[in-house]
Structure formats: structure tokens, C-alpha cells
Backbone bond lengths (Angstrom), bond angles and torsions (degrees), N, CA, C in turn:
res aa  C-N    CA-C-N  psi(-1)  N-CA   C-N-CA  omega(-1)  CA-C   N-CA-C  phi
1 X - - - 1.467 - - 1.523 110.06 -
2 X 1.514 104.40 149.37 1.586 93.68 -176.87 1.730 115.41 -96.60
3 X 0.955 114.59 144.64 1.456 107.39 -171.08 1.669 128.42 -44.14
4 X 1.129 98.80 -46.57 1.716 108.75 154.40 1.510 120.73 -16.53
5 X 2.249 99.92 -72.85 1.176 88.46 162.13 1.187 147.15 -65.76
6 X 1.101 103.94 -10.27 1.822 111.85 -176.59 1.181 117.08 -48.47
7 X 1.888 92.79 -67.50 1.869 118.88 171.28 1.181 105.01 -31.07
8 X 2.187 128.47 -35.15 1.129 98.10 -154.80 2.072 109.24 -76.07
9 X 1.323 107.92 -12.35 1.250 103.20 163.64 1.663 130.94 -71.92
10 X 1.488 97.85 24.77 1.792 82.32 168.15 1.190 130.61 -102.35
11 X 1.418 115.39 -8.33 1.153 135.28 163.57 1.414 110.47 -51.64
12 X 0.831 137.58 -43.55 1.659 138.44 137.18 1.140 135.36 -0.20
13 X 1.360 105.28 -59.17 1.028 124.85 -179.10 1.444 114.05 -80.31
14 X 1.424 113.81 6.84 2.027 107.42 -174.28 1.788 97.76 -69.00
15 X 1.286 130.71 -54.98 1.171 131.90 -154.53 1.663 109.86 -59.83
16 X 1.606 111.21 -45.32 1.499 100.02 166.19 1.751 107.82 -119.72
17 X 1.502 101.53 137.97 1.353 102.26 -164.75 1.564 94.39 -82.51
18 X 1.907 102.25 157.75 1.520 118.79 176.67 1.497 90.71 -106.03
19 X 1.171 123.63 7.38 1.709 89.27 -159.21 1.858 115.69 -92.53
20 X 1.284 103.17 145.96 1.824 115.56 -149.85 1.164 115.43 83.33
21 X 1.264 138.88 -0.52 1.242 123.86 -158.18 1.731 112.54 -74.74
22 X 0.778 140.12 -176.58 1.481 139.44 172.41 1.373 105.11 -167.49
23 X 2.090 101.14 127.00 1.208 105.94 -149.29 1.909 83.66 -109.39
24 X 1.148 123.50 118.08 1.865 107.95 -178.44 1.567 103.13 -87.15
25 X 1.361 134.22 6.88 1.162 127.57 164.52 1.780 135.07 -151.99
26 X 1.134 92.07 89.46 1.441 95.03 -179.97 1.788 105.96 -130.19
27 X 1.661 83.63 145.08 1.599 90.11 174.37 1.468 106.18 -131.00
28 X 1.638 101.29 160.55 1.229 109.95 -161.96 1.921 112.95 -162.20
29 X 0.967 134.07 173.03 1.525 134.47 173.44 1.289 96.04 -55.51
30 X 1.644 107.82 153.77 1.797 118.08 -10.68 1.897 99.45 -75.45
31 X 0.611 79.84 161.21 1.752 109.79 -178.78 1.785 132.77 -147.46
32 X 0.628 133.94 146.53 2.083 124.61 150.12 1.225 90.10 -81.40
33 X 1.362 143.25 -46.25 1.712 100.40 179.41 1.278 124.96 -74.57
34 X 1.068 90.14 -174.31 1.661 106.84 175.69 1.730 123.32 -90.82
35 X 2.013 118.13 96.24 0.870 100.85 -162.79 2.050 85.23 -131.34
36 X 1.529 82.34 -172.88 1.903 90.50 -151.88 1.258 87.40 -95.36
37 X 1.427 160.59 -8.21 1.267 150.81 168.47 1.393 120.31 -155.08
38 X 1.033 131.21 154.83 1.845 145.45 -177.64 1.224 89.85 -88.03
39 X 1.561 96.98 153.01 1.846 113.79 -168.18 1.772 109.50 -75.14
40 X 1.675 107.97 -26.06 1.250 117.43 160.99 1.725 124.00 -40.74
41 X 1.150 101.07 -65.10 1.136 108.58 163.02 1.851 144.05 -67.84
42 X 1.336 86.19 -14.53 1.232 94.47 176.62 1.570 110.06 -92.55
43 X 1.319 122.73 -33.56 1.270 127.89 155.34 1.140 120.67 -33.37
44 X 1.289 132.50 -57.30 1.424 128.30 156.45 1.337 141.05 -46.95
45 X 1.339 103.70 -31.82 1.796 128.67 166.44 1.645 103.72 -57.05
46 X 1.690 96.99 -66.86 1.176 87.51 -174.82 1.528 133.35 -63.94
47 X 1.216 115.73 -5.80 1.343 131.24 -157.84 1.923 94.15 -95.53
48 X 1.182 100.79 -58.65 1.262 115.88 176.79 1.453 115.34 -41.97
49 X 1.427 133.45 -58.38 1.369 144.87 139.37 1.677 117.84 -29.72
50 X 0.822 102.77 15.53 1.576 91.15 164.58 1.865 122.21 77.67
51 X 1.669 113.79 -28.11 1.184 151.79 163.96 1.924 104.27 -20.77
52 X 1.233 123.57 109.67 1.348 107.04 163.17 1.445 131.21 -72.40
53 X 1.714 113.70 -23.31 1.552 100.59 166.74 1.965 85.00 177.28
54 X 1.861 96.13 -161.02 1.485 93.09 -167.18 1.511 99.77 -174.15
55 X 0.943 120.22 107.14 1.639 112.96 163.65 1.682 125.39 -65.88
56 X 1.569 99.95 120.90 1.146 117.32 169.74 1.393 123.87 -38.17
57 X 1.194 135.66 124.83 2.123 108.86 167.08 1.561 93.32 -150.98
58 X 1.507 106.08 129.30 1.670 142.24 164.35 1.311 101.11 -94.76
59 X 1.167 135.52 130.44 1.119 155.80 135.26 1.554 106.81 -33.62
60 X 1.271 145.47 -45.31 1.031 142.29 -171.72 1.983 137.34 -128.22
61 X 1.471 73.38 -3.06 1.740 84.28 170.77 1.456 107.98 -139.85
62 X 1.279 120.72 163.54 1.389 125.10 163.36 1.678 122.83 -75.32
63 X 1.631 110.79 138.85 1.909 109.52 -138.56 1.930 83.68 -115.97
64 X 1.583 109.49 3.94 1.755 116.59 -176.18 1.379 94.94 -35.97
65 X 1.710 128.29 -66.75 0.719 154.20 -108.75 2.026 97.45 -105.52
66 X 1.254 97.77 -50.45 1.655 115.08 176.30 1.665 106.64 -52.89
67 X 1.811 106.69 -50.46 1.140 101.98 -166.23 1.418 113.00 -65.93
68 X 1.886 123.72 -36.14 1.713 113.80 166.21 1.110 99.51 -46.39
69 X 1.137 138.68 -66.84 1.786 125.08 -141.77 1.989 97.53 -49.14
70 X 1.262 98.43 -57.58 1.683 106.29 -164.76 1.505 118.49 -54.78
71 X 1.689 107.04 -23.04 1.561 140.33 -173.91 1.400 76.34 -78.23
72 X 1.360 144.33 -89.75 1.759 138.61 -179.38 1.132 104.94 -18.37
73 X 1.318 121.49 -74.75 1.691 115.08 -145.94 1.732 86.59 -73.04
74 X 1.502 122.24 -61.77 1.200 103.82 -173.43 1.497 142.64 -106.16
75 X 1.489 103.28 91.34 1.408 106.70 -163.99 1.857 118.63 -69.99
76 X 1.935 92.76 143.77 1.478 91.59 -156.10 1.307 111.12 96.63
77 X 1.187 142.53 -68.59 1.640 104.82 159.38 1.301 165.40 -27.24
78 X 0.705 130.69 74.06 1.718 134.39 -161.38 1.650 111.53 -40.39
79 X 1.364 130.46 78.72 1.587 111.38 179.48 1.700 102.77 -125.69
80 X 1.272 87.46 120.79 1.601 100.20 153.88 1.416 128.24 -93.33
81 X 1.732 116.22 165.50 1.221 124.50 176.79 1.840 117.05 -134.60
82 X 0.912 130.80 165.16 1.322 148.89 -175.55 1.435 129.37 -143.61
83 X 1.398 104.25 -173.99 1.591 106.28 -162.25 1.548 93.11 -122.81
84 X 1.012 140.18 112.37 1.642 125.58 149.34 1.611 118.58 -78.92
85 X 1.502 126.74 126.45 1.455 129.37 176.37 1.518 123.75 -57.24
86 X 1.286 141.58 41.41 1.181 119.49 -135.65 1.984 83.52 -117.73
87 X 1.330 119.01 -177.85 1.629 102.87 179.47 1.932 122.55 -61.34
88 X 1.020 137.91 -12.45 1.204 124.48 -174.76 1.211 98.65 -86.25
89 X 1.252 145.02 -27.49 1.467 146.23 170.57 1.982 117.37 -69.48
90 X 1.515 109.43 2.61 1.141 79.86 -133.76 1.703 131.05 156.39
91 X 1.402 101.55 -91.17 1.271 113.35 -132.11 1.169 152.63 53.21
92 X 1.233 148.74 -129.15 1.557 132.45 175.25 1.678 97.45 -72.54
93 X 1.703 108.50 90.22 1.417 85.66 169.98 1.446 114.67 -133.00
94 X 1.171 153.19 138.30 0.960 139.87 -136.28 1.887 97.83 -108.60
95 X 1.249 117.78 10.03 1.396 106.02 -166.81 1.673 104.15 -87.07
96 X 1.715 92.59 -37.07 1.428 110.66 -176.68 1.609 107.49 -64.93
97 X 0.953 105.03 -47.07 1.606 110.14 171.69 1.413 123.65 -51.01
98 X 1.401 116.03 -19.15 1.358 131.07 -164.46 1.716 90.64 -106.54
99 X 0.987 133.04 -52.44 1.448 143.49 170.35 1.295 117.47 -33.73
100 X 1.428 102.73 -61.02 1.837 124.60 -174.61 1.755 81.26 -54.22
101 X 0.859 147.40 -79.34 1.588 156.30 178.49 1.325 109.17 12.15
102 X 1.669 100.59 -60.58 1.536 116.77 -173.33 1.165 118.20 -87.26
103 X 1.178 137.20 4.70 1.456 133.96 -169.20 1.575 107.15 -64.99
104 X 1.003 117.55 137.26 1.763 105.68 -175.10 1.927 103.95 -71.81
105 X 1.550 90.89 155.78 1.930 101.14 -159.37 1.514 86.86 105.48
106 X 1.253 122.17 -77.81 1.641 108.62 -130.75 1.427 140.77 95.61
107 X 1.987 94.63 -3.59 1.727 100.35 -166.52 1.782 106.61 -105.16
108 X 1.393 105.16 37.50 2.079 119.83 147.39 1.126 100.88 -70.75
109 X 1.390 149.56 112.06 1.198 154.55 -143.30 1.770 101.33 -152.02
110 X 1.276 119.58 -44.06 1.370 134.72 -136.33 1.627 112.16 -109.68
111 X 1.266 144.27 78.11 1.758 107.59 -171.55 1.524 92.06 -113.07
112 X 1.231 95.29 139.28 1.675 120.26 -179.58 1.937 107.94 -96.61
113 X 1.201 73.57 116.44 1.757 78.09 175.54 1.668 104.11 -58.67
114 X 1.541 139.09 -176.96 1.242 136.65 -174.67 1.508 114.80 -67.75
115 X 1.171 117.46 132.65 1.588 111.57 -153.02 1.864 78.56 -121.89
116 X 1.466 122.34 -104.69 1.701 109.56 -159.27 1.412 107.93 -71.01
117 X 1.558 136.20 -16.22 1.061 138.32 156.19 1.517 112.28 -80.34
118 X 1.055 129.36 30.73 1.470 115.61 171.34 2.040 89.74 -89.17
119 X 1.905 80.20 153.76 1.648 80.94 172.62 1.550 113.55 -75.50
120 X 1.574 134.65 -17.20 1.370 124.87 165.22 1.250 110.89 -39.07
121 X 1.669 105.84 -61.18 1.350 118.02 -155.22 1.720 98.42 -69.09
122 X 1.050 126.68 -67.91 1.763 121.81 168.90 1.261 118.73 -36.65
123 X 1.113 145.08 -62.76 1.708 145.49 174.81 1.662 109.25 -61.68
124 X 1.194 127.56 -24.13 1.353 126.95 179.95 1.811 125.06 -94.82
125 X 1.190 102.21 -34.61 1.568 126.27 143.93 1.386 123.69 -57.06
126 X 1.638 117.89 -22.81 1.385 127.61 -172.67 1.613 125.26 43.23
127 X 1.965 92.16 54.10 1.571 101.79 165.46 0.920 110.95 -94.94
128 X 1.892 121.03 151.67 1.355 122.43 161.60 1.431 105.28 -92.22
129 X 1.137 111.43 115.71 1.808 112.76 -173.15 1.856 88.23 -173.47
130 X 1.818 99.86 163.89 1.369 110.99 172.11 1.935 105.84 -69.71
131 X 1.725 99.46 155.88 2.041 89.02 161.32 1.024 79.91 -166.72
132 X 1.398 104.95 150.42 1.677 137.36 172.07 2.013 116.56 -80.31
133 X 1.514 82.07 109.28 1.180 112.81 152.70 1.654 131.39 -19.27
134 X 1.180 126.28 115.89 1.318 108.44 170.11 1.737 112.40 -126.94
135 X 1.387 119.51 -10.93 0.927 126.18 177.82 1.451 116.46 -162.64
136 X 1.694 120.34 162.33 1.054 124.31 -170.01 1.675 127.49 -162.05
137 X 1.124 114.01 105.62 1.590 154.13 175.62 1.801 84.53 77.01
138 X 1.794 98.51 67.10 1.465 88.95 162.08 1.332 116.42 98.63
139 X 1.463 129.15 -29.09 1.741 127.12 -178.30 1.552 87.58 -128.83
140 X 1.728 92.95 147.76 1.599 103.44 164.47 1.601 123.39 -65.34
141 X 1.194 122.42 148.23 1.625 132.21 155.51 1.352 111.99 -29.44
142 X 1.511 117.77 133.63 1.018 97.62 167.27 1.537 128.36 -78.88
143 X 1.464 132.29 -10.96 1.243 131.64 142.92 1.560 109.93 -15.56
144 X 1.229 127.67 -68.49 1.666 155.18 -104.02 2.228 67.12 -96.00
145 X 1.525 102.99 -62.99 1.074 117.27 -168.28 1.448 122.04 -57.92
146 X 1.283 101.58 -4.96 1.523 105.31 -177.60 1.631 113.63 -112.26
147 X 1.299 106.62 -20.24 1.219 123.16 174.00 1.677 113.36 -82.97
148 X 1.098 111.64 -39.83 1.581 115.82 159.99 1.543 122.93 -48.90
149 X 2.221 106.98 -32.80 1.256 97.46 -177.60 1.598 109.29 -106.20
150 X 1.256 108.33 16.71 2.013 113.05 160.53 1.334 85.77 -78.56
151 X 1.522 135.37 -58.69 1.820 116.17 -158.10 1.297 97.26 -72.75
152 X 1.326 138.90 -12.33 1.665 111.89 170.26 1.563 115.01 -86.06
153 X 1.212 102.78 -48.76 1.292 105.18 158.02 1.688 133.18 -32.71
154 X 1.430 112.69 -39.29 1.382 130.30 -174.43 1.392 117.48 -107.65
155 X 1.636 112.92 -1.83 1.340 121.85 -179.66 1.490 105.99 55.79
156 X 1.627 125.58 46.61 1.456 112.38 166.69 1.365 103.84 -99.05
157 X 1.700 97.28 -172.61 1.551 102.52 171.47 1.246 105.01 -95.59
158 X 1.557 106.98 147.13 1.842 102.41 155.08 1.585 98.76 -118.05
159 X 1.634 81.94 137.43 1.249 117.85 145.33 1.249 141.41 -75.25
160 X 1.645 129.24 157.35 1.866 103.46 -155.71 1.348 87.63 -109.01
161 X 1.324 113.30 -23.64 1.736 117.58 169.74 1.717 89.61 93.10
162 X 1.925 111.02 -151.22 1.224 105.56 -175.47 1.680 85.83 -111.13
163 X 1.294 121.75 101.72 1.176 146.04 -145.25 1.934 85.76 -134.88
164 X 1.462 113.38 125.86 1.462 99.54 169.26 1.747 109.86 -73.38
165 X 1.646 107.52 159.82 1.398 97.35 -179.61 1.490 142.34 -65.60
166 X 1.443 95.65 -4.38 1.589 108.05 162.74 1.395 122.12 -75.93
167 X 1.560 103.15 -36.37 1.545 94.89 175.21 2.004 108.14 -85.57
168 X 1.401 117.68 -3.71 1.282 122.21 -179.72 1.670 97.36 -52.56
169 X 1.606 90.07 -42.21 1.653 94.22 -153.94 1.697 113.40 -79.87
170 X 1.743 107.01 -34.60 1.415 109.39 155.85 1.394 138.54 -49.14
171 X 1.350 104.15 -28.71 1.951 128.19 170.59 1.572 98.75 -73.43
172 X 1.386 159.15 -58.82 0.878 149.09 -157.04 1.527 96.42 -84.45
173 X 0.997 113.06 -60.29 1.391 106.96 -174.40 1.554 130.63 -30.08
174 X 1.928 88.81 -41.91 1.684 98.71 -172.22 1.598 79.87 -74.38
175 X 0.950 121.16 -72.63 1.988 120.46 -172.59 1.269 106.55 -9.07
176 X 1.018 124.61 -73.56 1.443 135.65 -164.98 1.518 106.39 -64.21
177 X 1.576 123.53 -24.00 1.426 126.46 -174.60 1.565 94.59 -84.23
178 X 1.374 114.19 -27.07 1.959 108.30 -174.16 1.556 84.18 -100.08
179 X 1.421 165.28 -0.37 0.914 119.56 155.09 1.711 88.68 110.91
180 X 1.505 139.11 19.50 1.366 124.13 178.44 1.629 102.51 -87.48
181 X 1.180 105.98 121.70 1.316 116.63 163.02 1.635 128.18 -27.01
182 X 1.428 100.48 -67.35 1.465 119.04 -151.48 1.754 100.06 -119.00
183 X 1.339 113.70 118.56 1.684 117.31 179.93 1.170 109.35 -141.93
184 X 1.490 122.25 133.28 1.475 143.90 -167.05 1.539 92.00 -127.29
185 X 1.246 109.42 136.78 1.360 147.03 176.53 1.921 102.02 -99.90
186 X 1.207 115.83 88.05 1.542 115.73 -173.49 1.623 113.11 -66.94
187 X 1.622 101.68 118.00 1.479 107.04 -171.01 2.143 121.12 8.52
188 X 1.812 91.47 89.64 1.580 104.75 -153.25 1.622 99.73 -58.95
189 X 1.728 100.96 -30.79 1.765 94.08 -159.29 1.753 101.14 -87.43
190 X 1.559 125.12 -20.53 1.252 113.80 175.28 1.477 121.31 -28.17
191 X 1.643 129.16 144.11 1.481 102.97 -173.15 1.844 106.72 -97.16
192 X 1.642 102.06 40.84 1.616 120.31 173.98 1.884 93.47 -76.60
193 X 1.250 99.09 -40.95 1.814 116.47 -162.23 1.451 102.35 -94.35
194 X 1.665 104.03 -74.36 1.427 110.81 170.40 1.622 113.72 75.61
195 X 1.741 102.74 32.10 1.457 108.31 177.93 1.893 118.35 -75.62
196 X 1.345 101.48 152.10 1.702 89.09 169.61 1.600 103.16 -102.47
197 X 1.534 97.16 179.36 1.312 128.04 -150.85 1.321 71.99 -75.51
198 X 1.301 145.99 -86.02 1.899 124.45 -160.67 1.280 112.11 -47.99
199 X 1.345 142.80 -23.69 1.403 132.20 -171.27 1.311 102.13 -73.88
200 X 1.684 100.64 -58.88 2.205 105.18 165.59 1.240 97.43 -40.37
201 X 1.018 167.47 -75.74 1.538 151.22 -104.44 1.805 96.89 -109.97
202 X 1.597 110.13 -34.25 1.589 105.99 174.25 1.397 97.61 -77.72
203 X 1.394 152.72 -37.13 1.553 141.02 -168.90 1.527 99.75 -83.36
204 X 1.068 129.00 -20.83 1.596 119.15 -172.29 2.015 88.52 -88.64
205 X 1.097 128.57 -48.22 1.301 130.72 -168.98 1.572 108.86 -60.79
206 X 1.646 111.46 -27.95 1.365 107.59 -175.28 1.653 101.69 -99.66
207 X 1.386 112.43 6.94 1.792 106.19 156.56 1.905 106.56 103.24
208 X 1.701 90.40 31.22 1.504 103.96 154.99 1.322 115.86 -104.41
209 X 1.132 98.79 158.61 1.949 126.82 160.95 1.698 107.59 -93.36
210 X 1.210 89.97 113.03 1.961 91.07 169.07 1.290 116.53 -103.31
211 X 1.153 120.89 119.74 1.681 145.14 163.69 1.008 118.24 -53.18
212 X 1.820 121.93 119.65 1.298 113.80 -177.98 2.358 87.07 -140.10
213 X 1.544 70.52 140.27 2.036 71.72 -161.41 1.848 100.43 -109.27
214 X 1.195 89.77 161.63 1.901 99.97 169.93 1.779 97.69 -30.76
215 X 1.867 95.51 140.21 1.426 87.99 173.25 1.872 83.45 -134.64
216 X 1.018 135.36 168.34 1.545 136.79 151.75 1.113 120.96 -29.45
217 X 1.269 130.58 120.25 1.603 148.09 169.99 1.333 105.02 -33.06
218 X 1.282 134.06 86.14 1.496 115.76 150.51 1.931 82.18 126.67
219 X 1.275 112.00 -27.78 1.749 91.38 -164.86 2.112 106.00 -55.69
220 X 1.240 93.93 174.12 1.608 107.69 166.33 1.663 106.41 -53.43
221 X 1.137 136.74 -19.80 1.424 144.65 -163.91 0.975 108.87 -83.54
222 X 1.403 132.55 -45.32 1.309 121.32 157.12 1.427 127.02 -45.38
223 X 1.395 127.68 -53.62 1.414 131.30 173.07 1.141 95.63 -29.77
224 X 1.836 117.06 -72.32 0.996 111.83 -145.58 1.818 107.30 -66.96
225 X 1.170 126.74 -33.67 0.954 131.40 172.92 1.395 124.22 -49.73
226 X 1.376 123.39 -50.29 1.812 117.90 136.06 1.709 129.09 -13.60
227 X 1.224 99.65 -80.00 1.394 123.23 172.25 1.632 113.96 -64.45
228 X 1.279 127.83 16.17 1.389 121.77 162.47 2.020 93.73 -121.44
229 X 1.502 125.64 -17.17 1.351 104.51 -170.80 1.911 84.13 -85.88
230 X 1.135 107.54 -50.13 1.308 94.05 -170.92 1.269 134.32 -26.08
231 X 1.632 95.57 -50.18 1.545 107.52 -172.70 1.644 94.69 -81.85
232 X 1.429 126.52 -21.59 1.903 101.65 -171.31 1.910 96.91 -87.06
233 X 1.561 118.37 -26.83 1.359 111.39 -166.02 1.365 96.85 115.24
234 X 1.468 105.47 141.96 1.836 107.58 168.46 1.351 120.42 -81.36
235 X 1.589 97.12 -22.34 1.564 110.05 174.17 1.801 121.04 -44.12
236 X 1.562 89.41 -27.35 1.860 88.75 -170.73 1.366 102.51 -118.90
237 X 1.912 117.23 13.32 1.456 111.32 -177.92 1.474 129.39 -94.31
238 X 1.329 137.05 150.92 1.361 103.86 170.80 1.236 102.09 -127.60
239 X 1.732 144.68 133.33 1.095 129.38 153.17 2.035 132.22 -70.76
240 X 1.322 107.58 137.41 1.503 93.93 177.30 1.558 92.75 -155.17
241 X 1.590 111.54 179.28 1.110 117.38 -158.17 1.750 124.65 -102.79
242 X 1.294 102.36 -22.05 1.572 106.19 174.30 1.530 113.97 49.63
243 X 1.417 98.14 21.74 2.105 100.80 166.64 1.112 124.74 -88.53
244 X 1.130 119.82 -177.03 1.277 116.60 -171.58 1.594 115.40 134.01
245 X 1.364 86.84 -31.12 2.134 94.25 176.12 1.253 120.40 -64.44
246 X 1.422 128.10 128.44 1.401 120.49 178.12 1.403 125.67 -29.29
247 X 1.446 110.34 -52.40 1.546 110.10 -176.28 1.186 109.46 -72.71
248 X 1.129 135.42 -25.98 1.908 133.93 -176.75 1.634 120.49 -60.17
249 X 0.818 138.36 -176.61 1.327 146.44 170.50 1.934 116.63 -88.57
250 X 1.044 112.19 146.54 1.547 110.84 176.34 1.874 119.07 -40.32
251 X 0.920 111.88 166.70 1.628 104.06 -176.55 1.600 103.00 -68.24
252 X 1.343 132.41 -63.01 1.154 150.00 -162.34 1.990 98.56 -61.93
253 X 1.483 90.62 -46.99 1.985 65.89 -169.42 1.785 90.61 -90.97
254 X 1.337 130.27 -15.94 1.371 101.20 179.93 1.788 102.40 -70.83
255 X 1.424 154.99 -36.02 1.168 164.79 145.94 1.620 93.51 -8.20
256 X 1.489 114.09 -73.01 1.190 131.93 -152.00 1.873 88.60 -64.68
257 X 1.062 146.85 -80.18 1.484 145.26 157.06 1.554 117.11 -8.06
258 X 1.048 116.24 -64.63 1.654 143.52 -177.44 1.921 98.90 -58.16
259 X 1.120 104.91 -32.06 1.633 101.77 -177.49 1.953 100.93 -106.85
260 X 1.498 135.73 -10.15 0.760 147.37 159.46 1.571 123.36 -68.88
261 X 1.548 121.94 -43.81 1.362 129.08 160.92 1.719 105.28 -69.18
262 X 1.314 110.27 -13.24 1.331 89.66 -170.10 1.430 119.27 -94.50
263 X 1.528 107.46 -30.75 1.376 119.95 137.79 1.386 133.94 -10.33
264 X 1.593 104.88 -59.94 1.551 119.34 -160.65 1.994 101.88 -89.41
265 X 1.244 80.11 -16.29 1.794 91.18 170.90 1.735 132.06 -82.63
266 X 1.655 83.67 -10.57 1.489 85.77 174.61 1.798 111.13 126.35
267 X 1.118 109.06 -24.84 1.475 117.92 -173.54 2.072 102.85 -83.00
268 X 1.403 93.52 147.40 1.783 100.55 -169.15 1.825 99.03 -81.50
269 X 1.006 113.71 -162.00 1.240 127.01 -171.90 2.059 106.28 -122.03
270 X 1.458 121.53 -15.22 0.851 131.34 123.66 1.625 146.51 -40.44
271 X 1.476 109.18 -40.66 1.702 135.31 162.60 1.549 90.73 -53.28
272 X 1.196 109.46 -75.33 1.046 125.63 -144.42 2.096 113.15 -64.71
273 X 1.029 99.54 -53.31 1.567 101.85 156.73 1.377 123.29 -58.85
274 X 1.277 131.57 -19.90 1.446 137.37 156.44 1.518 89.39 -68.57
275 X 1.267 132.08 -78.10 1.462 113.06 -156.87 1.463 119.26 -61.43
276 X 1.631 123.73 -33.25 1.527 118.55 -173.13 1.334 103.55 -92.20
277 X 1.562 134.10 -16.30 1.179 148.03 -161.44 1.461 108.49 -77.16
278 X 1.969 82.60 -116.04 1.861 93.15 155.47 0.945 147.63 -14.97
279 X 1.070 83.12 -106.33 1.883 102.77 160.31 1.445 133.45 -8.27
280 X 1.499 121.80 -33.60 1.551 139.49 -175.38 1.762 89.91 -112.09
281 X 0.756 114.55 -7.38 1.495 94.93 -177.03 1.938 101.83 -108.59
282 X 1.367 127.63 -34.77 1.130 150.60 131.47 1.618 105.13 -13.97
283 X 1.644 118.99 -80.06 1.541 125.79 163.48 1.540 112.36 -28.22
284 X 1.212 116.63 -60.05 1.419 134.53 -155.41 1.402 119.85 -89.41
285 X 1.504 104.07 3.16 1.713 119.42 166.30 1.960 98.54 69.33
286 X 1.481 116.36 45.84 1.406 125.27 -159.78 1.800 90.66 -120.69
287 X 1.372 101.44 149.20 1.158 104.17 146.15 1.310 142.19 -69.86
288 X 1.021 128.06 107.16 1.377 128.80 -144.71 1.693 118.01 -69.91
């Protein structure tokens, strides 16, 4: 799409404002999948919208590198990038993690525990395919453990990835035993994760942020998505958008929708700037 058209969706956006918002997950070109815009361009979208910035995330490569380019074209944006562990990287490996480090900028910010290669996500989906490991009869890898202490060491965030919620809760734990600052709970209610409302309430208590992403206008998912910040607190929530898929809507107007149902569900407009606001900038070692 050409940027032109993009802009022409910001007008859209007058009824609910983006501005500050901070999106910690959006993906976008280049890719092997199939997504609805290049980060080039979306940089501008977002910028254009009022948006203070947005972390990049690939499923399969490190985005350190994506987020300078977009930091060039669009100055004044805030965008970071990260590493997800999944097999083309890797897997739990700590070299790559150490790498993402050096990319010139500095804005690898993010490491995602195994997200479509996690073995939750493969055995629960019921693929026959390889997936990376993160733990076993109950304790993490020691890989898992060494890679946890580059992000304390490096002041990144971890991500729990699509991590089942038992091992969500083993990943923070070790975090919090090395001393990582900053922990995101990757979209908890997706049924990639499929955590309950007490497991959220033990990862937010042990000094996570739980992720709750764009769901469909009007589906049952929203409710439920209400009814899980309520019960964890907005204090430990963050909203973001997880777009990027061809068929979905742009980041900014699916955001702009996604904070509109949430509205009509009961949540203030106050909530809500704590969760897309704060909160990600708080995560992201930002001034808030």
C-alpha cells in the first residue's frame, strides 16, 4: 500500500484518540508471512496517528535491526525490536540473544521466549513438527537460565512467548530470582497461552505485566478480556495490538476499535491510557 493511502485511514482515528499510545507488539514486512504493511510504512502510520512508538516482533528473525531503519525514516518515533527463540534463530540460544545486544541503535529491547515453535504451542495445536523446549519435568533448561541472565544483565524485557502457564510461571520466577527488571506475560488470554484468571493474578503478584491484544469487535473475547484486567488490576495490564496479519485491520484503527469495545464493556478511558500508555513505556524502561 502506498503511504498516501494509509494516511487515508487516520481520519478514523478522530473519535478515539491514539496519541501516547505505545503499541509493544506489532508485526509487519518483510516477513515469510503474510502481513498487510512493511514496518517502513507503518512507521509513518503510526507516527501520523498521534502514536508514540511500537515494537517490532518476527516470529523468526531478530527486528534490532528493522527498528533503526524505521528510527531513520521516522524521526521521533520511539520503535523497538527483539529477538523471538523459535528454531531459525536457534532456539533457546543465548548467543543470538547476546548478538541482538550489538546491533547498532541499541533498540533489541524485547526477547520472546518460543512463541509458534514453543512446544505448548506445537503439542496443543496438535502439530507433528520439531519445537523448542523450555523446560523439563518441572525446572527450566539450563540454556532457558542463561538466557534469562543476558536480559538481566542487558536490562531487556522478557517475554513468556506461547509458553504454557505453568512454565509462564517458572520463567518469571527464575526472572525475578536473576534480578530482570521488566516482564511481559505474552497476550495471557490468547488460547496460544490459555492462562486463568488465578495464574494472571500469581504472575502479576510476582512482578509481571500481562498482555492482552486486539481481539474482534463485538466477539465474546472482549468480555472476557474485560473480566481478566479487572480481576488482575490495570496496574499490571498492558493493552497492544498484535496486527499485522493480512486479513486484520491496520494497527492504529484496529487499537482505535479494540479500546472502543472496551469502553462499551465497562472499562474508563483513564484504564485505558494506563494500560496502552504507561504501562508499555514503564515495560520498556521509558519515561512514562
Amino acid at each position: 500500500m502506498r503511504v498516501l493511502a494509509l494516511l487515508a485511514f487516520v481520519p478514523l482515528l478522530a473519535a478515539q484518540s491514539l496519541t501516547g499510545v505505545f503499541d509493544i507488539h506489532a508485526h509487519a514486512d518483510p516477513d515469510g508471512m503474510a502481513r498487510s504493511i512493511d514496518a517502513i510504512a507503518l512507521g509513518r502510520l503510526v507516527k501520523a496517528s498521534g502514536m508514540r512508538g511500537m515494537v517490532l516482533k518476527n516470529h523468526y528473525e531478530s527486528t534490532a535491526g528493522l527498528a533503526y531503519l524505521v528510527r531513520q525514516d521516522t524521526p521521533g518515533l520511539e520503535v523497538f525490536g527483539g529477538i523471538a527463540l523459535n528454531l531459525p534463530v536457534g532456539g533457546i540460544n543465548p548467543a543470538a540473544v547476546e548478538w541482538m545486544t550489538k546491533v547498532k541503535g541499541g533498540y533489541g529491547r524485547v526477547v520472546w521466549m518460543p512463541t509458534y515453535d514453543s512446544q505448548h504451542h506445537v503439542t496443543t495445536q496438535r502439530e507433528q513438527r520439531p519445537f523448542v523446549p523450555v523446560s523439563k519435568d518441572g525446572k527450566l533448561l539450563p540454556d532457558v537460565v542463561r538466557v534469562i541472565g543476558l536480559i538481566a544483565q542487558h536490562k531487556l524485557v522478557m517475554a513468556t512467548g506461547h509458553s504454557s502457564p505453568e512454565e509462564v510461571l517458572l520463567l518469571i520466577r527464575e526472572a525475578k530470582r536473576q534480578r530482570v527488571e521488566h516482564i511481559v506475560v505474552t497476550h495471557a488470554t490468547n488460547n496460544f497461552v490459555g492462562m486463568s484468571v488465578g495464574q494472571m493474578r500469581e504472575a502479576a503478584a510476582l512482578g509481571a505485566m500481562l498482555e492482552f491484544v486486539w481481539v474482534r469487535p463485538g466477539s465474546a473475547a472482549v468480555a472476557q478480556t474485560v473480566q481478566a484486567i479487572k480481576a488482575v488490576g490495570v496496574e499490571a495490564c498492558i493493552l497492544s495490538s498484535d496486527l499485522g496479519q493480512a486479513a486484520n485491520p491496520l494497527h492504529p484503527v484496529g487499537l482505535q476499535a479494540f479500546f472502543a469495545d472496551l469502553l462499551k464493556q465497562g472499562l474508563t478511558q483513564a484504564e485505558i491510557d494506563q494500560m496502552a500508555k504507561r504501562n508499555p513505556a514503564v515495560l520498556l524502561g521509558l519515561n512514562p
